[in-house]
C-alpha positions, 0 to 999 in steps of 0.5 A: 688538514684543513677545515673543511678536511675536518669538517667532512671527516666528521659529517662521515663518521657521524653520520648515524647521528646525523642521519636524524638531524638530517631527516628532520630538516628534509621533513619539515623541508618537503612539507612547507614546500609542497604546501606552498606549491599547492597554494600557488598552483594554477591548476587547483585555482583554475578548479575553484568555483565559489570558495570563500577563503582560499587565499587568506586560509592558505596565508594563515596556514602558511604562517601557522607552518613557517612557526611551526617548522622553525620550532620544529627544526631548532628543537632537533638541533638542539638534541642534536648539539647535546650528543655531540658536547664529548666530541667538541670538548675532544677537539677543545682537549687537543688544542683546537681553538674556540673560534675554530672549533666554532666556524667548524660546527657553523659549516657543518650545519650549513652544508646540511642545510643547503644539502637537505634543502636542495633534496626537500624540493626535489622531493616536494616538487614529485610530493606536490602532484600528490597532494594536488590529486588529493585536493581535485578529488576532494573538490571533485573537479575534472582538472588534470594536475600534472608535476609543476615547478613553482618558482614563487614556492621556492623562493619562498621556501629558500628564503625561510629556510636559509633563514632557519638554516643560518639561526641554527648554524650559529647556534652550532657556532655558540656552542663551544663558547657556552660550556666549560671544557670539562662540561662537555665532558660530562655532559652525559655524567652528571648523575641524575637526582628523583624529581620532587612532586608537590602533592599540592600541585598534583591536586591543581592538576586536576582542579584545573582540567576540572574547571576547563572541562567544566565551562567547556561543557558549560551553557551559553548565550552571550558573547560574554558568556562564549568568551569566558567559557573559551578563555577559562578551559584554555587556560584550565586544559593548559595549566592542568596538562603542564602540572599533570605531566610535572607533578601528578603523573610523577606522584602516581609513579611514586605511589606505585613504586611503593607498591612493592609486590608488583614495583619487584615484579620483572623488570618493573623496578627498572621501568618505573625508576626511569620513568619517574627519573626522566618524565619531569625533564620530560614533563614540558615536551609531553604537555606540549606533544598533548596540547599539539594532538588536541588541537591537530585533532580537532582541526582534522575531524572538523575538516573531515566531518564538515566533508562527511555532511556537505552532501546532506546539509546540501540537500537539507538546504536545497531539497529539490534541484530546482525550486521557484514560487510560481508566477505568471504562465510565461515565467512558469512555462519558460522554467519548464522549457529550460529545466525539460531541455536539459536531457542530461538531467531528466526529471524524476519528479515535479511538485507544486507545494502550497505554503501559508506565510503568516505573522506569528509569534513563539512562546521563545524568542528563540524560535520566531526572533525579532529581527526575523519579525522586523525582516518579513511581515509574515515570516512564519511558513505553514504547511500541512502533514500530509503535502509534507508526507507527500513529499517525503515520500518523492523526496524518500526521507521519513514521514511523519505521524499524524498531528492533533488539532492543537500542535505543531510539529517544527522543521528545524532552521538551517544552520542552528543546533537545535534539538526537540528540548528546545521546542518541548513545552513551548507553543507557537501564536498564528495571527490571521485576520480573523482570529488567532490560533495558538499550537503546541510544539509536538515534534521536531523533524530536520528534513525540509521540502522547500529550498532555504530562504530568509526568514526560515521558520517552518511548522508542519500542522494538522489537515484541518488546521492547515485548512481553516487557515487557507480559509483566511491566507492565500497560499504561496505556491512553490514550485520544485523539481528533482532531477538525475544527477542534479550535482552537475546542473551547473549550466543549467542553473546558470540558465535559469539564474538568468530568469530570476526574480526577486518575486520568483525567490528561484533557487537551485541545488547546484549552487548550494552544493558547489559551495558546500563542497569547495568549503568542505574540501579545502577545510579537510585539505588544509586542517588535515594537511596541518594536523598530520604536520603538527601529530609527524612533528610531534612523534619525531620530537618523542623519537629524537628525545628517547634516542637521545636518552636511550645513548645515556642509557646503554651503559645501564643496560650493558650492565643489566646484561653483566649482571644475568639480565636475558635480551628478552627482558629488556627489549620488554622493558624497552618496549613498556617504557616506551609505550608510556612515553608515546601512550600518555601524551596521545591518550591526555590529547584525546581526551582534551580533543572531545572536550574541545571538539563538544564546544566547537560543536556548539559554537560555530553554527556549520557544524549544528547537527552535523554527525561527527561519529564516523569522523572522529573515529577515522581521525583518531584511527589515523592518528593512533596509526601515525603514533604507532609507527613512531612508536615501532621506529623508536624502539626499533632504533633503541634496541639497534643503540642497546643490542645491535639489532633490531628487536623481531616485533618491531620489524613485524610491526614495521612490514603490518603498519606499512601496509596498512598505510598503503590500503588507506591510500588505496581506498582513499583513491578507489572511493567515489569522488564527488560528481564532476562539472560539465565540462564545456567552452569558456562562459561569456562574460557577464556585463553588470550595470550601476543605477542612474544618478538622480539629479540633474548633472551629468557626471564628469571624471578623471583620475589623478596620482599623487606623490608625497615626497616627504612621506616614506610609504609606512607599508613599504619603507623602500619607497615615498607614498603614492596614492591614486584619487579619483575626482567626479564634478558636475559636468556639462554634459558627455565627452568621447570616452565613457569612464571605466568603473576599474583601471584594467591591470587592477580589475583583472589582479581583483578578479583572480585574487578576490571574486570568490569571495562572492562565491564566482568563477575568476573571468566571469564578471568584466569589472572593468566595465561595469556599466557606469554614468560618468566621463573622463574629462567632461566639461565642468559646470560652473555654478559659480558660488563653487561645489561643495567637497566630498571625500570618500574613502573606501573600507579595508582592502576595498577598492575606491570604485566600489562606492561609485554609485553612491558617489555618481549620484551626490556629483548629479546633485551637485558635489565635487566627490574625491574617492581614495585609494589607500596604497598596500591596503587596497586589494589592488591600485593600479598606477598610470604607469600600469604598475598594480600595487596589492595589498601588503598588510600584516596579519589582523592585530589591533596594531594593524588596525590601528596603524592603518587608520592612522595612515589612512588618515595621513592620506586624506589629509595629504590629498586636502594639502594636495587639493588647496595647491590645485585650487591656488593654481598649482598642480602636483599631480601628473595628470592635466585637469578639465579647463576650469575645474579647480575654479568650481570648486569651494573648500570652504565646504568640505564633507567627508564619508567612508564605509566600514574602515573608511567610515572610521577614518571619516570620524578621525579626520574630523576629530583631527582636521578642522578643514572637514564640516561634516561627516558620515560613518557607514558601518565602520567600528571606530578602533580595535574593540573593546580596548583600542578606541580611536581618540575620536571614539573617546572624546566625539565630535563638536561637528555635524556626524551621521552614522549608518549601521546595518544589520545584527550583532551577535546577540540578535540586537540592531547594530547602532550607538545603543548596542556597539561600545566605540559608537555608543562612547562617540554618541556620548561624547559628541556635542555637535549635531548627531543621527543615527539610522541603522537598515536591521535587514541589510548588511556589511556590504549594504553601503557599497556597490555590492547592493547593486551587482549582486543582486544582478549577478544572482539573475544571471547566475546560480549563486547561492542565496546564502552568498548574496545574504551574507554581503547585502542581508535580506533589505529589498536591493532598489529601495534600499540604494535609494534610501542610501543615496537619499540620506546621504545627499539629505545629511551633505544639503542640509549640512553644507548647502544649509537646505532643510531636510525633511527626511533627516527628521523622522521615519520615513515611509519610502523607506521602512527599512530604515530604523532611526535610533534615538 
């Protein structure tokens, strides 16, 4: 006999025991697979409009999934190895060696593997249509998905499966050389002592839980504050779950076995023995399976609820399909024309509100905050009672009661958690021009009647105060429109996007309802498909543990019946125990979960005053459901391993629980489905502009590929370091061909894999050719005494071009610029040669931070190295440069500047390059914070630096060297000359072209003024590129050509929106 004649043998007649090995890996199988197929699929991407995190939500899914299901599947085979140590010492018993026995359990284990793994994608593959259904529902899109085969899912799945499968079989393999021979004989012998329980530990138990349920409860307001409240329940739920389930359920368990009347009572003696025997080797597990349903809760019901509320705070957001401030005659009636030409959606009603835009101030900053004071000089918006009850009544939500002379009544910003305790007792200031009113809050409603918009504090006030106010303010008059199933006015809002204006402050439901719905589908898809992985794999480790225990048991139970015990008894006593055993975790999991889910209501600002009722029971419903059926199953298989059957209650509780599975489904596919689009011919691509250069050059460009052979590629260590730069010089004047703003190959990969993330359709935008100022291989202009150098590096996963209008205008004024692509960092480089390289970082850590600064400052010091060649004649490059332009350039001069991540390379290259003068951070964190600075953030600079900031941080205060840590250290530290400017209204995306597409974009199309604010703030889009344009050309002339510079040395009044930080 051979040993794959012995192998065979026994994968048959084990197969009972195998059977639960087996359903485990083809569980964890099906899923991962399934869940990849979907994140590949064509279909569900080609359903998606606007949702902005798709591909990294689905990446960090993935991983959550690839941890959880090695754990998952090395768990099973560790129960699975231990029912089976008797029969390997057997074989060792009859002379079979080691080595053999070893390569025996190696092979079984791996043609399980490869066997399962062959049936789990054929299952996921029919699964996958399923699951695809469910999400195009949920997106509520007309997309017919049908049974597609993913070759890149498989791969995958093969790949972290034969991985998994080859660990696990080599732990088989170990197993015979980790126990002595008469272990594995007594493997299931070993008598068994009464776990001891420290009463002290069982009082930490509750102090802990006390203290993390306390600080989750507890106040906030800081970034501090947040962090401790987070830190102190995690480690609190965590530390109290492990000692609740190793010492105080133990200490309760033995206080009622001193209860003697009840201890006696039945069979009470033996459940309450075994528990207190096994529940400490248990105790691990148990905390775990708690943690895991808390965690898998919480992520379901937030996932759900947001789904439950997209619809309101849709219309909260956008209360009218369509609404504008009224302009000229033409720009009204050519609204009208368009809104009354769309005969799909007929209008229910039309309404102009007239709305006062104040100054104003509130007892609470809270309320009317400072920067929303800095942002708009009249950012509070009046309205009176009755053109707001006016509008309830159209709009069909609640009026209000009447208001006193002196009070107010706040319509809660969008996005806050708010609640009337917030405005009872406070007042609100009104500055006119004639005097200045002062209103007690009275009431606090969440119903608004003007569609969103920045700065967004609103009062609703008396008639006569409304009236005497009027008296000294015009009002602003809005303009709105309600249609019939306004869910589908895509085409429609698109039309009129094309006549915005920023005076106009047009706006449309569809835009906000679109991205409320595709955010709120994959949160429930993806949360919820992770919280009944995580609950399924949970109840399959509680199956296979009492299973395992319920073999050792038998022979106890076998006695029991000797001894006069009636089936009925111990079927009860199975039944108890184990209903303590799946009941503690799931009820300790539930009560974590609302604990949790209190400060997760509070923290993230998309769930304030949102109704998480409904959600929550549904998603505790389901996964008490889930619990049940593993429950039935385990006792189900435990009374087959006892009595030889299965018990009468758990084949009825099988048949009731599948039926209710199948009604869930049935009304989950019966239910209505979000509104569907319109369904017509491809769009027309949009064609988008950059501005003109200022100066007085025309722009000449050329691309050049640099190739380090010295270097292996840190991201890819089976290659050298490649990198791609443009180089744009004063030109002479135009040439044949305009320069392309991206390579195609690179345009089309950042189309399909990236545009959603500004909330488009992949194929809309022709990026490629984004209209630009440059030309390849113009002539160069020889001034003679040589351009100064510039290097640009763009910001983490940003490709070089999209700092091209800033760039177009320094080479107009006169600099060479060199702008570098950052190989696997860039979301996409393409080489001449058309290969695209994507990007291939690791998951966001510190060390991936600062890895990559470390390599993006290699890089640029490279392209240096490479450009001292150039300009001493010899060319490393591939492609053949203008005639002269190397001679026009001077390298004694050198000037560097990057936004964000690039920003931070900019001041390292400098701390670490002395060829570099001068240099300019936009909007970049210097290092990891707070632990992990970079050098330059530690020690500064004894050279000229600029730092450009944008926006708020977390507490409400300007982002500048005062309120950020790195560059609060670097402006300490540095000697050299120093200015700080921050835009307090702009925003991360302000330094890029961002600024200028975006707001083109949003005239041609229906994007969600929420998108638009989140990427470029609130900052006036023109003025604000000028003022970017002018700095940083002011801050290179008066460092590297020494002309002064007026504009560096105060405020200036082009541009307001520019603060400068002492």
């Amino acid at each position: 006999m051979t040993l794959f004649d012995i192998v065979k043998k026994n994968m048959k007649g084990n197969f009972k025991n195998y059977a639960i090995y087996f359903i485990s890996i083809l569980f964890s199988v099906i899923i991962y697979y399934t869940f990849l197929s979907l994140q590949y699929s064509q279909e569900i991407a080609s359903s998606i409009e606007s949702s902005q995190s798709m591909q990294s939500v689905f990446m960090m899914a993935s991983i959550l999934l690839i941890v959880f299901v090695a754990v998952f599947i090395m768990y099973s085979n560790r129960f699975f190895s231990r029912q089976r140590k008797k029969e390997v010492g057997l074989y060792a018993l009859f002379g079979l060696p080691k080595k053999k026995i070893g390569k025996m359990l190696f092979y079984e284990n791996l043609i399980i593997g490869v066997t399962v793994l062959i049936i789990g994608i054929m299952i996921g593959t029919l699964l996958s249509k399923l699951f695809a259904m469910i999400l195009i529902k949920l997106l509520g899109t007309p997309v017919q998905v049908g049974m597609a085969f993913s070759l890149r899912a498989l791969v995958h799945t093969l790949i972290v499966f034969l991985v998994i499968i080859l660990a696990t079989s080599i732990q088989g393999y170990r197993l015979i050389y980790s126990f002595k021979l008469i272990e594995l004989f007594r493997a299931e012998q070993k008598g068994e002592q009464e776990p001891k329980a420290s009463f002290l530990s069982a009082v930490g138990a509750v102090l802990c839980l006390a203290a993390g349920y306390g600080f989750a409860f507890r106040d906030f307001s800081v970034t501090e504050e947040i962090l401790v409240n987070l830190s102190v329940m995690t480690v609190g739920i965590i530390a109290g779950t492990l000692l609740l389930f190793s010492s105080l359920v133990i200490v309760l368990l033995r206080t009622a076995k001193k209860r003697k009347r009840s201890y006696y009572k039945g069979m009470n003696l033996v459940i309450t023995s075994n528990l207190v025997y096994r529940i400490k080797g248990n105790a691990r597990l148990l905390s775990v399976i708690s943690l895991l349903s808390a965690a898998a809760l919480c992520a379901f019901s937030v996932g759900l609820g947001a789904y439950f509320t997209f619809d309101k705070t849709s219309k909260l957001t956008a209360p009218f399909s369509y609404m504008y401030i009224a302009q000229d005659k033409a720009f009204n009636q050519n609204v009208d024309d368009i809104i009354r030409g769309d005969e799909a959606h007929p209008i229910i009603a039309q309404m102009t509100i007239p709305v006062l835009e104040t100054k104003g101030e509130a007892s609470d900053p809270e309320i009317l905050p400072e920067r929303m004071i800095e942002a708009d000089k009249t950012p509070l918006k009046v309205v009176s009672i009755d053109q707001y009850n006016q509008v309830a009544k159209v709009l069909r939500f609640p009026v209000l009661d009447p208001i006193e002379q002196d009070e107010a009544v706040a319509i809660r910003p969008m996005y806050t958690d708010y609640e009337w305790s917030d405005y009872e007792g406070e007042t609100v200031d009104i500055e006119l021009p004639d005097q200045r009113l002062t209103l007690a809050f009275a009431g606090m409603t969440v119903e608004r009647i003007i569609n969103w918009s920045y700065p967004d504090v609103m009062i609703v006030v008396s008639n006569g105060t409304y009236d005497n106010i009027e008296a000294q303010v015009s009002p602003t008059r809005y303009v709105g429109y309600a249609v019939q199933e306004q869910k589908t006015t895509k085409h429609t809002a698109d039309a009129l996007a094309a006549l915005k204006t920023p005076e106009s402050n047009l706006s449309s439901f569809y835009s906000e309802y679109r991205l409320g719905i595709e955010e709120a589908a994959f949160n429930v898809f993806i949360l919820g498909f992770l919280g009944l992985v995580f609950v399924m794999a949970t109840g399959s480790m509680i199956y296979f543990k009492q299973l395992t225990e319920a073999a050792t048991d038998k022979p106890r139970f076998d006695i029991l019946k000797k001894v006069g015990v009636s089936g009925k008894e111990i079927n009860m006593a199975i039944i108890k125990q184990n209903a303590f055993i799946f009941a503690l975790p799931l009820a300790i999991g539930l009560a974590h979960y609302m604990v949790i889910l209190k400060l997760l209501k509070r923290l993230f600002s998309n769930m304030a005053g949102a109704s998480l009722l409904l959600p929550i029971l549904i998603c505790v419903a389901v996964f008490i459901m889930i619990y049940t059926v593993y429950y039935v199953l385990t006792v189900n298989s435990i009374s087959r391993i006892v009595h030889g059957k299965a018990a009468p209650v758990a084949r009825i509780a099988v048949i009731a629980i599948t039926v209710c599975l199948l009604v869930l489904i049935g009304i989950f596919f019966g239910t209505e489905t979000p509104a569907t689009q319109d369904e017509r011919g491809p769009a027309e691509k949009i064609q988008l502009q950059l501005p003109k250069p200022t100066g007085e050059y025309a722009v000449g460009s050329m691309e050049m590929h640099f190739k380090d052979d010295n270097r292996v590629d840190p991201w890819k260590q089976d290659r050298d370091r490649e990198l791609m730069v443009s180089i744009w010089y004063p030109a002479t004047g135009k040439s044949e061909q305009k320069a392309l703003y991206m390579q195609p190959e690179a345009a089309k990969y950042y189309d399909e894999n990236t545009i959603s993330t500004i909330g488009l359709d992949p194929g809309r935008v022709d990026l490629s050719g984004i209209g630009t100022h440059s030309w390849v291989n113009a002539p160069p202009v020889n001034n003679g005494d040589g351009w100064p150098i510039l290097i640009y590096t763009p910001g983490g996963s940003v490709p070089r071009n999209f700092g091209t209008a800033v760039v177009e205008d320094l080479v107009s004024r006169g600099y060479v610029v060199v702008a570098v692509d950052h190989t696997y960092e860039a979301s996409a480089v393409q080489f001449p040669d058309g290969r695209v390289a994507t990007e291939s970082l690791p998951p966001f850590s510190a060390e991936t931070v600062l890895k990559m600064l470390e390599i993006r400052v290699d890089d640029i010091q490279y392209v240096l190295d490479q450009l001292e060649l150039i300009k001493e004649g010899l060319h490393p490059g591939d492609q053949p440069l203008p005639a002269g332009l190397q001679e026009t350039w001077d390298l004694s001069r050198i000037g560097i500047f990057g936004h964000s991540a690039g920003g931070a390379t900019a001041a390292q290259v400098m701390y670490e390059d002395d060829r570099v003068d001068a240099g300019i951070d936009m909007d970049g964190t210097m290092g990891h914070m707070p632990d992990n600075p970079l050098p330059v953030a530690v020690h500064g600079l004894d050279r000229p630096f600029m730092l450009m900031n944008s926006g708020y941080n977390k507490e409400g205060e300007v982002d500048s060297h005062l309120t950020a840590m790195d560059r609060q250290s670097f402006w300490q530290h540095s000697t050299g000359w120093k200015l700080d400017l921050s835009i307090p209204e702009g925003a991360h995306y302000t330094f890029t072209d961002y600024q200028s597409l975006l707001p083109q974009l949003q005239e041609k199309l229906s994007l969600s003024p929420r998108v638009v604010q989140q990427f470029i703030g609130t900052a006036e889009p023109v003025r604000t590129i000028a003022a970017h344009r002018d700095y940083v050309a002011a801050f290179f002339d008066y460092h590297l050509k020494g002309a002064l510079q007026p504009l560096l040395q105060s405020p200036s009044e082009d541009y307001p929106m520019v603060d400068f930080i002492p």
